[in-house]
C-alpha positions as CSV (number, residue, x, y, z in Angstrom):
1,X,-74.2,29.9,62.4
2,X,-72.2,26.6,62.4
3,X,-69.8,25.4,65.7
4,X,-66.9,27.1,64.0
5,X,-68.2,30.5,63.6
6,X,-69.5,30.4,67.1
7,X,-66.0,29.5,68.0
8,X,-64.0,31.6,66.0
9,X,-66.3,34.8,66.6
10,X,-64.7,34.2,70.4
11,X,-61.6,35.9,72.6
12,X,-58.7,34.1,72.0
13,X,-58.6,32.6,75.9
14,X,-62.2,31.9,75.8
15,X,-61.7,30.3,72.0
16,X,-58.9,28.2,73.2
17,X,-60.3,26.9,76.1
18,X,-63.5,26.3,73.8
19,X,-61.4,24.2,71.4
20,X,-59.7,22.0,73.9
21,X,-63.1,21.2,75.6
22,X,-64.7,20.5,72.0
23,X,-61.5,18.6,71.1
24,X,-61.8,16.8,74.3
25,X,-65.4,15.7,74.4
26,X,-64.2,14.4,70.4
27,X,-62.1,12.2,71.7
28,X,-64.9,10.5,73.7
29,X,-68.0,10.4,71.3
30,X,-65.9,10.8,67.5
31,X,-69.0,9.7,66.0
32,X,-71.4,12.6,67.7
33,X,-72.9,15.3,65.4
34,X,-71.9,18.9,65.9
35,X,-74.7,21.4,65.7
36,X,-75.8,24.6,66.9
37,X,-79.2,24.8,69.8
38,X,-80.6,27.1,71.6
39,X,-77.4,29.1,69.8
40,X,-75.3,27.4,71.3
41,X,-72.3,24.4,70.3
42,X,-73.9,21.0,70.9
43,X,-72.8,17.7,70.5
44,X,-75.6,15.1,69.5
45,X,-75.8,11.3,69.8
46,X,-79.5,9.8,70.0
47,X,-80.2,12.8,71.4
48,X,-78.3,16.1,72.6
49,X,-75.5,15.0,74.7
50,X,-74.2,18.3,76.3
51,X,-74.1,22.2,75.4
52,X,-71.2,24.5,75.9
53,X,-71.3,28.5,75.8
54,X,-69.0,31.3,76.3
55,X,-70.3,34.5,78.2
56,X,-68.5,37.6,79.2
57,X,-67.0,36.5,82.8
58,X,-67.1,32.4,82.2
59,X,-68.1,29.3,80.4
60,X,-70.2,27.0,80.8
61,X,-70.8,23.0,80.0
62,X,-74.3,21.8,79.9
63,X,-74.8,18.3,80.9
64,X,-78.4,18.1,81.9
65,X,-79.2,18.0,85.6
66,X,-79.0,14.1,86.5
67,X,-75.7,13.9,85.3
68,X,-74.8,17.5,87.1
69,X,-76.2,15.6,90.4
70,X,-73.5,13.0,89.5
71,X,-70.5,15.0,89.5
72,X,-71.6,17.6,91.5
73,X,-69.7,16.3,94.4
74,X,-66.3,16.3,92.6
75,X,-66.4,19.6,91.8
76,X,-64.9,20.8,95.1
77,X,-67.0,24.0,95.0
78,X,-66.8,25.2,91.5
79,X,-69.8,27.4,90.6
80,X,-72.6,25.2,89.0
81,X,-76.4,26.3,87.8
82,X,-79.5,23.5,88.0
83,X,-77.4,21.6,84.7
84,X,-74.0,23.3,84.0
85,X,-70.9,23.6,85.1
86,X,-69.1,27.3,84.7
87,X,-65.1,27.5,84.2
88,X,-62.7,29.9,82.8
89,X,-59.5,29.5,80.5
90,X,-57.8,29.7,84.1
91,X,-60.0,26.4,85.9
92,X,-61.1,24.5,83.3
93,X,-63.4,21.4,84.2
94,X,-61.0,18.7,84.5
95,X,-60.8,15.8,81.5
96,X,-61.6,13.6,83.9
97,X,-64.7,15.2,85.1
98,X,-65.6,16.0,81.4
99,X,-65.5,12.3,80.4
100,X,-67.7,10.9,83.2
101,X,-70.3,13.7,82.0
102,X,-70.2,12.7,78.5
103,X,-70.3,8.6,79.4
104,X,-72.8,9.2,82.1
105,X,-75.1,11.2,79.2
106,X,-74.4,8.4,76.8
107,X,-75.8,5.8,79.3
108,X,-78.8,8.3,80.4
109,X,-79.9,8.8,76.2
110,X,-78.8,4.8,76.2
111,X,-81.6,4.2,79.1
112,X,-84.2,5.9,77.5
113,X,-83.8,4.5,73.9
114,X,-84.2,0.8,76.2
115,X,-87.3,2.1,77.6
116,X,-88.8,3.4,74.7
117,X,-88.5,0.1,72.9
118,X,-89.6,-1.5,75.3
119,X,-92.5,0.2,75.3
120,X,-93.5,-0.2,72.2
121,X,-92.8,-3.6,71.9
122,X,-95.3,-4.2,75.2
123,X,-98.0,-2.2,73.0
124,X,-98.0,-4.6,70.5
């Protein structure tokens, strides 16, 4: 399955909504890889950046749970699981909100890349 089939296999409100959120998080990472995991759409830089699913009564954007802790409190109450946050083609998750996920993911997978060479440049 690629991200287009996932897409287009879709409702048309929860495809739409899907294609502005994937057009959206574009805009911020252009050079990120588009793949399919864990069946869903992912976008990949260094490392998975973030997730996003359709099911029958929502959607949901995966952002991993530190940068869900981030957010969380600009949410204003909208329904959230340990590392997503759900929406509908009615309340979408703000741009806003969607671009501090993606850059606070980007300096999370940045972090670790630091550490990791850092590491291995203390083993030898």
């Amino acid at each position: 399955m690629t991200v287009d089939g996932y897409i287009n296999a879709l409702p048309a409100a929860q495809r739409n909504a899907l294609l502005r959120l994937r057009a959206l998080i574009k805009s911020h990472v252009p050079l990120a890889e588009e793949t399919i995991s864990y069946g869903m759409p992912a976008f990949k830089q260094n490392g998975i950046l973030l997730y996003y699913a359709a099911f029958t009564n929502h959607m949901s954007l995966f952002v991993m749970p530190k940068v869900l802790d981030q957010v969380r409190p600009l949410l204003d109450g909208r329904s959230t699981t340990k590392s997503a946050i759900h929406f509908t083609e009615i309340n979408p998750i703000p741009d806003i909100i969607v671009a501090q996920c993606v850059a606070l993911r980007l300096a999370e997978i940045d972090a670790k890349l630091v550490a990791k060479k850092a590491k291995k440049s203390n083993t030898k």
